[in-house]
C-alpha positions as CSV (number, residue, x, y, z in Angstrom):
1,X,-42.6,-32.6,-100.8
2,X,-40.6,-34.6,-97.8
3,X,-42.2,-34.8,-94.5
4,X,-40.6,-33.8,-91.0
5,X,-39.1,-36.8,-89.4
6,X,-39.5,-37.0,-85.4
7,X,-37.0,-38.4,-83.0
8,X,-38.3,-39.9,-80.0
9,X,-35.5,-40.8,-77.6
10,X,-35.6,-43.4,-74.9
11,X,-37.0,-42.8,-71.8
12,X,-34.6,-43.4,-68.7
13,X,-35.2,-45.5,-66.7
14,X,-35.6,-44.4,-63.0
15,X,-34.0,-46.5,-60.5
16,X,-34.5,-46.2,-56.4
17,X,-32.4,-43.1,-54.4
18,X,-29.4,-43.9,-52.7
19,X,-30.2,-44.1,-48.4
20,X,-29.9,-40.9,-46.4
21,X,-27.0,-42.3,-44.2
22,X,-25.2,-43.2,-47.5
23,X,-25.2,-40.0,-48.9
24,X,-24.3,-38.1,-45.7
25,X,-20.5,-40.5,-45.3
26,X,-18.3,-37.7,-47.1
27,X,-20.2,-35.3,-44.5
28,X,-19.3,-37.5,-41.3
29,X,-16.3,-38.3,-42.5
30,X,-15.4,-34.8,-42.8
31,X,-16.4,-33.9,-39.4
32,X,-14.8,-37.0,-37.7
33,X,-11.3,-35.7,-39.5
34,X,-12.2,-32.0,-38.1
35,X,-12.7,-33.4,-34.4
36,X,-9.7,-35.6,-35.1
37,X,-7.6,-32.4,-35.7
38,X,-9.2,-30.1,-33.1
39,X,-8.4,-33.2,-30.2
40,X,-4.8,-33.1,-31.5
41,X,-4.5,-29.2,-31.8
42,X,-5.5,-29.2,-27.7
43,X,-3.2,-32.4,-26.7
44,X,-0.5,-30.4,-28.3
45,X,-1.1,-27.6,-25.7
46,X,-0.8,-29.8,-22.4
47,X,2.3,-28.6,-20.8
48,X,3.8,-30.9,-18.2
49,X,6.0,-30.5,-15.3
50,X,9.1,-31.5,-14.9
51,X,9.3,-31.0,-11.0
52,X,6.1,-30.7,-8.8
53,X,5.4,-31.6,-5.5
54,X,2.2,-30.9,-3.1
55,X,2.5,-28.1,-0.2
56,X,0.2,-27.5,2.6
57,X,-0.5,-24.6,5.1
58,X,0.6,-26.6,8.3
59,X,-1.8,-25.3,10.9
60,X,0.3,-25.3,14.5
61,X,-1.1,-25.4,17.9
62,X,0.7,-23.8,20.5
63,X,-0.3,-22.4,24.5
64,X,-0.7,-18.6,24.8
65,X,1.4,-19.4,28.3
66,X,4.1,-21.4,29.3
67,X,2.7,-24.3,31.5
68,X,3.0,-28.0,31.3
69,X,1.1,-30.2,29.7
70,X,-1.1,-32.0,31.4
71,X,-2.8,-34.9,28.7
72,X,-3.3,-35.0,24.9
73,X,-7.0,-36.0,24.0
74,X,-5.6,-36.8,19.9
75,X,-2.7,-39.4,18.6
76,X,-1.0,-38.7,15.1
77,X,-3.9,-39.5,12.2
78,X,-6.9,-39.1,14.0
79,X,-9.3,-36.6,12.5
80,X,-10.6,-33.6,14.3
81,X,-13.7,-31.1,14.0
82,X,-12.8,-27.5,14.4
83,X,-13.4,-26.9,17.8
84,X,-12.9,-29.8,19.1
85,X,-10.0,-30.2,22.2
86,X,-7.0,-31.3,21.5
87,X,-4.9,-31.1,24.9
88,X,-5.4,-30.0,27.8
89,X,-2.6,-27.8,29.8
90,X,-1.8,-27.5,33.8
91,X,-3.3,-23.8,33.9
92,X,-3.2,-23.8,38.0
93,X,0.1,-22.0,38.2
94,X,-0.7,-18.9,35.2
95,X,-4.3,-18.6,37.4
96,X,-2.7,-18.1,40.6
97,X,-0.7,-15.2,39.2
98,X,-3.2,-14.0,37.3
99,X,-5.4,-13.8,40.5
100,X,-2.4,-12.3,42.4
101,X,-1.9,-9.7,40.2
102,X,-5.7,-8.6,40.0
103,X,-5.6,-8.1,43.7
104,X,-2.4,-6.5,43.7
105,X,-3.9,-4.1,41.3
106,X,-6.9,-3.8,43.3
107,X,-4.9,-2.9,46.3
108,X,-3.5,0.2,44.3
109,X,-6.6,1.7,43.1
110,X,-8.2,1.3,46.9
111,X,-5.3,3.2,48.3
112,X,-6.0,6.6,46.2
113,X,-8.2,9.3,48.1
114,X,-11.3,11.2,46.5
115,X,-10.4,13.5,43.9
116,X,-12.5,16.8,43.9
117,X,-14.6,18.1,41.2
118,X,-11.6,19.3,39.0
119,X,-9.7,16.8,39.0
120,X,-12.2,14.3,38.2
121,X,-12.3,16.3,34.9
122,X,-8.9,16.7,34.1
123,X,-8.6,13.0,34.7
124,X,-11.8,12.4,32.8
125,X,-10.1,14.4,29.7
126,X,-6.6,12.9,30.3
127,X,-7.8,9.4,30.3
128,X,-10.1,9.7,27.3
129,X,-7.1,11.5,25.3
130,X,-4.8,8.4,26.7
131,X,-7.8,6.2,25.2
132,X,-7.3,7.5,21.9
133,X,-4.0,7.0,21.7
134,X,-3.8,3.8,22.9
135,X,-6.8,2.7,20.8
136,X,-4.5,3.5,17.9
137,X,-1.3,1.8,19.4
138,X,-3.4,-1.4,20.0
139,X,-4.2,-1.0,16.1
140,X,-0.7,-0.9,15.1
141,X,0.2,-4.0,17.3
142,X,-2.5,-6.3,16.3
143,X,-1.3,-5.7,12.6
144,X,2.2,-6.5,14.4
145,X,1.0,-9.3,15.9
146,X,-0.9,-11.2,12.9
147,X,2.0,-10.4,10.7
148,X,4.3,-12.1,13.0
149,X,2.0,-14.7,13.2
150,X,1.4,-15.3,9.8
151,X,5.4,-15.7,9.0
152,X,5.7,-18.2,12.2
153,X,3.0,-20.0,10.6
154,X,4.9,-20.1,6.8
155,X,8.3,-20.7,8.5
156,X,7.2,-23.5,10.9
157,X,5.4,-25.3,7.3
158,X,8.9,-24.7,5.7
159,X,10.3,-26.1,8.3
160,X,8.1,-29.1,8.3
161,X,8.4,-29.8,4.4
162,X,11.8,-29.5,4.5
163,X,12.2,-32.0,7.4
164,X,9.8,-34.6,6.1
165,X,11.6,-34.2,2.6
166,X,14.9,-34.5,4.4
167,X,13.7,-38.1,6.8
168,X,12.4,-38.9,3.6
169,X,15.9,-39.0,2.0
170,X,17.2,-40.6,5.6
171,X,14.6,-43.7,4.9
172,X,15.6,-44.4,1.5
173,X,19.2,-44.7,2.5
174,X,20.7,-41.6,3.6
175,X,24.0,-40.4,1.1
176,X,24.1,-43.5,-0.2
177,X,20.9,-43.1,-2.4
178,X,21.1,-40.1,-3.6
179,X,24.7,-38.2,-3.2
180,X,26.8,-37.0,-0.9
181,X,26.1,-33.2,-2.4
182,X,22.5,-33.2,-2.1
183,X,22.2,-34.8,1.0
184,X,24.1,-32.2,2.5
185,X,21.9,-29.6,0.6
186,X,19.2,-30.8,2.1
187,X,20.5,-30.8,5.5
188,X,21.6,-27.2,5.2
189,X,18.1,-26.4,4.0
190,X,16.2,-28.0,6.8
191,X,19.0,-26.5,9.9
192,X,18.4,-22.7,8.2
193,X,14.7,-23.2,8.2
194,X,14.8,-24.1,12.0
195,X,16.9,-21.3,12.6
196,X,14.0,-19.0,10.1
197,X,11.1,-20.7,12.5
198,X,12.8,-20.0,15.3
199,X,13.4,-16.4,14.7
200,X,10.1,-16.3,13.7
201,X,9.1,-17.2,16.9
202,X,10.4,-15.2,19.2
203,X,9.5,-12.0,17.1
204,X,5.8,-13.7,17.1
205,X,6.1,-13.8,21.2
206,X,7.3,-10.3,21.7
207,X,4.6,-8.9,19.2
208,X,2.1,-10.6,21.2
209,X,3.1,-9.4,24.6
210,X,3.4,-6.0,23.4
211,X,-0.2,-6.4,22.4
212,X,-1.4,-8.1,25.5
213,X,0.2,-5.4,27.5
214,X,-1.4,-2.6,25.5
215,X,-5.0,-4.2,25.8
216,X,-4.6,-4.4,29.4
217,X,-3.7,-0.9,29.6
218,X,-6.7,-0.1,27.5
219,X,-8.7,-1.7,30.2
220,X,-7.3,-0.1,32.7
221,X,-8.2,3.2,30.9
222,X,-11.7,2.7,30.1
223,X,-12.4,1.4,33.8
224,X,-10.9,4.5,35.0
225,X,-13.0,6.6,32.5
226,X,-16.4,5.0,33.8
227,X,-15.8,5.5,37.3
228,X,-14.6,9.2,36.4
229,X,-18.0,9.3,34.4
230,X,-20.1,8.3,37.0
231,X,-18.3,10.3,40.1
232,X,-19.1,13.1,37.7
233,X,-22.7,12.7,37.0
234,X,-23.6,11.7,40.7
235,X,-21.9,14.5,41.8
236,X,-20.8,12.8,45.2
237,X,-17.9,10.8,46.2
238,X,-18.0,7.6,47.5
239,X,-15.2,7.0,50.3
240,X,-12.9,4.0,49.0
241,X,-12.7,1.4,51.7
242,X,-8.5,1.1,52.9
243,X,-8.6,-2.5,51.7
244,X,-8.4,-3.9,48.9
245,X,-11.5,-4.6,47.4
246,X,-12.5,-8.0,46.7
247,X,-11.5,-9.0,43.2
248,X,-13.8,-12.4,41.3
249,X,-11.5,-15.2,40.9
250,X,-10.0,-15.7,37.5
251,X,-10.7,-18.4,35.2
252,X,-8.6,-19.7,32.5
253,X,-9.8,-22.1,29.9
254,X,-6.8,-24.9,29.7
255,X,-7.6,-26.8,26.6
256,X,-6.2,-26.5,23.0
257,X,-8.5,-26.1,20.4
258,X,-8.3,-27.2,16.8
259,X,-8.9,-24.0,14.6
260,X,-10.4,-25.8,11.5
261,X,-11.2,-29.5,10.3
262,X,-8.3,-31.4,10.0
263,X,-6.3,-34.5,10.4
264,X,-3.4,-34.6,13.0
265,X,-0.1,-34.9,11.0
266,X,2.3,-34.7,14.2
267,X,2.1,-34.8,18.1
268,X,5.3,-33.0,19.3
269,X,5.1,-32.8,23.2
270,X,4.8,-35.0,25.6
271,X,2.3,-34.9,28.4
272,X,3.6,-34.0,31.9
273,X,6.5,-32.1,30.2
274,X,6.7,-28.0,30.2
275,X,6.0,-26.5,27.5
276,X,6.7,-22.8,26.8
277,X,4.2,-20.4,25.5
278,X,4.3,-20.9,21.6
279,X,5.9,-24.0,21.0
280,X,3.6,-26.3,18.7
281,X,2.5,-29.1,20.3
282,X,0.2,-30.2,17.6
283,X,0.4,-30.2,13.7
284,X,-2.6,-30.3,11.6
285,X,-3.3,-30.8,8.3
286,X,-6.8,-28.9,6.6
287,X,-9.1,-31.3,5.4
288,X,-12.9,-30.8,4.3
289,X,-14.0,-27.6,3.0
290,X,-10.7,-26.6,3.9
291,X,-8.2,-28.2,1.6
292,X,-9.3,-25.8,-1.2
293,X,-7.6,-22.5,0.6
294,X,-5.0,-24.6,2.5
295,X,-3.5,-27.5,0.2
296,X,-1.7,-26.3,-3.4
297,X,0.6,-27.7,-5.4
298,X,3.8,-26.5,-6.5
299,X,5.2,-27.4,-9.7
300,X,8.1,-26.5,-12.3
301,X,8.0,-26.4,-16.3
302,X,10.4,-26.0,-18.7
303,X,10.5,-25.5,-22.2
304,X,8.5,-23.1,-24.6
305,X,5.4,-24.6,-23.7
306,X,5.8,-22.8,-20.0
307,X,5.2,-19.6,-21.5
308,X,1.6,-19.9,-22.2
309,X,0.7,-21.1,-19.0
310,X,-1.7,-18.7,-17.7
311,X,-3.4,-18.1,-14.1
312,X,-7.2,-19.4,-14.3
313,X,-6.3,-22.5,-16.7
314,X,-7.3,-26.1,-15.7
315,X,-4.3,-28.8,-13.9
316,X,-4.1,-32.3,-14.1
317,X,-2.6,-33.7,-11.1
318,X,-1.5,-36.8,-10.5
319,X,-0.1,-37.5,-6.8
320,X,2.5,-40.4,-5.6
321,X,-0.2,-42.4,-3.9
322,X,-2.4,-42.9,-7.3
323,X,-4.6,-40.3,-7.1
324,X,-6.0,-37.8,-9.7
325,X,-6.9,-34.4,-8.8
326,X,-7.8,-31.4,-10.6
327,X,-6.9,-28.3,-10.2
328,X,-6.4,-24.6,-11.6
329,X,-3.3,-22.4,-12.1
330,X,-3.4,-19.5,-9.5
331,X,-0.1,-17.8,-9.8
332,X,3.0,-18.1,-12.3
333,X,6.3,-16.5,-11.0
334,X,9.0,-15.1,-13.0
335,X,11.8,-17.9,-14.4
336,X,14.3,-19.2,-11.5
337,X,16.4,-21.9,-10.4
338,X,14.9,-25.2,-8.3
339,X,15.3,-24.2,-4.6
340,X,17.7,-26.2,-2.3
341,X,17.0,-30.1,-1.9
342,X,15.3,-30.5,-5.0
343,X,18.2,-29.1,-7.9
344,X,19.2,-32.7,-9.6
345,X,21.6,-33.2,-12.4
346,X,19.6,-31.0,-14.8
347,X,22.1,-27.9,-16.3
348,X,23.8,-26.2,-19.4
349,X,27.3,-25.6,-19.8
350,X,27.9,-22.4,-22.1
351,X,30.9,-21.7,-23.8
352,X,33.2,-21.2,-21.2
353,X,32.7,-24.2,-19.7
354,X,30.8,-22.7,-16.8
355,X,28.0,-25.1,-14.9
356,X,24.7,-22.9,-14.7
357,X,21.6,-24.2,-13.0
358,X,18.5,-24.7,-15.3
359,X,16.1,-22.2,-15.5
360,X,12.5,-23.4,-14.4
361,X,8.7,-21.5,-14.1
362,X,7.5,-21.7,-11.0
363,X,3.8,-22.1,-11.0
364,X,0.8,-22.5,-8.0
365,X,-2.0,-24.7,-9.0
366,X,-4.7,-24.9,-6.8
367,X,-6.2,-27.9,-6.1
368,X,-9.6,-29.7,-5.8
369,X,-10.4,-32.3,-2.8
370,X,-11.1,-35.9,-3.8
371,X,-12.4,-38.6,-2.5
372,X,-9.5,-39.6,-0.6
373,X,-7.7,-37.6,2.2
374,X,-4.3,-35.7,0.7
375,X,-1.2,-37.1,1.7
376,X,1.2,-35.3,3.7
377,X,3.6,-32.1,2.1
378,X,6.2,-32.9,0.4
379,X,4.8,-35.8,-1.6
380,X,5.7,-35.7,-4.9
381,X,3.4,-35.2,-7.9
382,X,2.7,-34.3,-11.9
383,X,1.1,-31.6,-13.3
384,X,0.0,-31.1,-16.7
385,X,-1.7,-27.8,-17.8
386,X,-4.6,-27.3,-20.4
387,X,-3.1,-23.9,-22.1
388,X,-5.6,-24.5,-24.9
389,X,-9.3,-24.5,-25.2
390,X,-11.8,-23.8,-28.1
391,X,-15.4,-21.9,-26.1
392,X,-14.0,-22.9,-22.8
393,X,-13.7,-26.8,-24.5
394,X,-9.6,-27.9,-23.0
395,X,-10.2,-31.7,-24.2
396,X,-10.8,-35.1,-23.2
């Protein structure tokens, strides 16, 4: 009878684990080609522009009354707190007539007689109706008055940028450098913007008056009220002395004020030369905690990439001088032509034959203060938008 045969087999032998770090390379070097591709997916969604310059709210000083001026306490570049006094006008004149015509004034009111009981109160109730009514007038012309004031303000910066851009052209050789065409473009530009500012002016100056003349109506009106108030509740009547009753002496604060932190960008008068009442005699530029709500830049894309720009994404700006900004997209406007003095050669010819301007999206970026004070408007700068970000992530 056979036997069962056993089989041993050989033992294998057991030989030391591979290191951690070497098993984990396929891993790493799967996630170094997944960052690879999600750096290239978000570089391929930076848009750039193809025109972009930097734009300013140009804060302008100008007197409330036509006087001359007497000094100016600030020279082109020098940097000014809000507050602080920038000039100082010859005020004697305006105060003398202002004095005159309180007394004049005064004279009038002394030459009325007592008024019995009823007509103190159908004066009473006629000057509080007329108080209504000129309360809401008033309304109506301050809202006048700060609209005026606030196109003056965008005109006079139009202006500005229009005439830096144009000296700008001037200092780099005039036609010569860059075209007969659009150096007259640029002219044209800058004259219609003067004639815009001042247009915008004189609208500004009669809105104001009419406001100044209703307030000092409305002055008139409440003093009459109190003094028909109080005849009323005393019951008695005070005899008003034939002369005109003495009047205290008006006093009228002759400096010019800088409204916000800045740096002076342009002195335009000339002290001991009259200067009428809102003509800017300073320019200032917003610096500090301003430049955020005063300084923007804008730029123009082409191309599909444009489309996807979007209000709220993060700006790379790079300015003439150098300097690297940030910033973020706060408005994009519909698709139109470059406007006068910056068009170049850039077009398309259809089938006809017929030259049309390029179409370009206009687009506001907002933009973050650095370290350096911002050049003046005008100065010419790139943009480049994030339009892509993974959780809020836009890239390096």
């Amino acid at each position: 009878m056979s036997e069962a045969l056993y089989i041993e087999m050989p033992a294998r032998k057991k030989g030391s684990p591979r290191p951690l770090w070497l098993r984990l390379i396929p891993l790493w070097a799967l996630l170094l080609l997944l960052a690879a591709g999600v750096l290239w997916w978000l570089a391929q969604g930076r848009v750039a522009s193809e025109r972009a310059m930097l734009d300013a709210m140009v804060h302008v000083v100008a007197p409330e009354f036509s006087a001359p001026v007497e000094a100016f306490y600030v020279k082109e570049g020098d940097r000014v707190r809000r507050g602080q006094p920038l000039l100082r006008m010859n005020a004697r004149a305006y105060q003398g007539r202002l004095g005159e015509a309180g007394r004049e004034a005064a004279a009038l009111r002394g030459m009325a007689g007592p008024p019995t009981m009823e007509e103190t109160a159908a004066r009473l109730k006629a000057a509080q109706d007329a108080e209504q009514d000129m309360v809401r007038r008033l309304a109506q012309a301050r809202n006048e008055e700060d609209v005026k004031q606030q196109l003056r303000q965008e005109r006079v910066a139009t202006h500005v940028r229009l005439q830096l851009h144009l000296r700008s052209i001037d200092s780099q050789g005039g036609e010569r450098s860059v075209g007969k065409s659009r150096y007259a473009e640029a002219s044209q530009a800058e004259a219609q913007a003067r004639r815009h500012m001042e247009q915008a002016k004189v609208e500004f100056e009669e809105a104001s008056r009419m406001r100044a003349a209703m307030e000092q109506e409305l002055g008139r009106i409440r003093q009459e009220m109190l003094r028909f108030k109080q005849m009323a509740s005393q019951q008695r009547y005070a005899p008003v002395p034939s002369r005109a009753q003495a009047t205290p002496p008006v006093v009228v604060d002759a400096n010019l004020y800088a409204p916000v932190d800045s740096r002076v960008l342009r002195v335009l008068g000339v002290a001991g030369q009259p200067a009428q009442r809102g003509e800017a005699l300073v320019l200032l530029l917003p610096e500090g905690a301003s430049v955020t709500e005063n300084y923007w830049v804008q730029a123009y894309f082409m191309g599909e990439g444009a489309d996807f720009i979007q209000p709220g994404q993060p700006c790379r700006v790079e300015l003439e001088d150098g300097q690297n900004l940030r910033g973020v997209v706060q408005d994009v406007l519909a698709p139109q032509a470059l406007p006068t003095g910056q068009q170049g050669a850039q077009g398309f010819k259809p089938a006809d034959g017929t030259a049309k301007p390029a179409m370009y999206v206009p687009v506001r970026i907002s933009v973050e203060p650095g370290a350096n004070p911002l050049p003046a408007p005008g100065t010419s700068a790139r943009c480049v938008v994030l339009t892509r970000s993974i959780l809020g992530f836009y890239g390096f």
